[in-house]
Residue, then its C-alpha position, 0 to 999 in steps of 0.5 A: x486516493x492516494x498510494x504509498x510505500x513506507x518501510x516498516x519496522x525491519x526485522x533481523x535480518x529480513x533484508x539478506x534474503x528475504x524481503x516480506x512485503x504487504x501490499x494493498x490492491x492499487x499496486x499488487x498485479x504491477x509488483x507481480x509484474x515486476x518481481x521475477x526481475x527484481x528477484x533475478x537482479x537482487x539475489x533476494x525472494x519476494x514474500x508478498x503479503x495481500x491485504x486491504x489498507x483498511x478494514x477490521x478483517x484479519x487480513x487487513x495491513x493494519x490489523x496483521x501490524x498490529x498484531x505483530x506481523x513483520x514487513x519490509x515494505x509496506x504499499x497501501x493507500x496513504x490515508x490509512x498508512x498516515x494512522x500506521x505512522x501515528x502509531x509507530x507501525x512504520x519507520x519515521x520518515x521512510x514513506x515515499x509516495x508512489x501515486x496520487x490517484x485523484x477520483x473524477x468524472x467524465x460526461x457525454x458531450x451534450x449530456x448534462x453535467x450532474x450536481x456533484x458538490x455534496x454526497x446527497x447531490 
């Protein structure tokens, strides 16, 4: 899995005082974290929107774009924010990858080590 951040459409003015960001789960208690200093340091409020990268709830990141919502910055996983580029959801050329978060396994020492070449397996 991989997290992104890419800047969505801007919308007039958004970025004088206020900064709208969508933000999937991956990130969300680090940006929380990070907020009051940021906020202390920039001037600008934080408005901070949480919803899934996928899904057809909504509250989903995609759905709320689509439905014409407006962001800022937009962090999700990557898969999900390579459909919201395709379909111009997001400015061109503006995603920065925050994290590659490949899945793996660990087995006891000793342990068999399990078939995990195919899903059935």
């Amino acid at each position: 899995m991989i997290a992104a951040l890419t800047f969505a459409t801007l919308s007039a003015g958004a970025l004088a005082q206020d900064v709208t960001v969508m933000i999937s789960g991956g990130f969300k208690a680090a940006l929380e974290k990070l907020t009051p200093q940021y906020e202390a340091q920039s001037g600008d409020r934080l408005i901070v929107i949480s919803g899934p990268s996928m899904g057809k709830t909504p509250q989903a990141i995609p759905a709320r774009l689509a439905r014409g919502e407006k962001a800022d910055v937009v962090i999700m996983v990557g898969d999900a924010l390579a459909k919201l580029e395709q379909d111009r959801r997001t400015a061109a050329g503006s995603r920065v990858e925050l994290a590659d978060s490949p899945v793996g396994m660990v087995v006891k020492a000793g342990a068999p080590v399990p078939d995990i070449s195919t899903v059935p397996a």
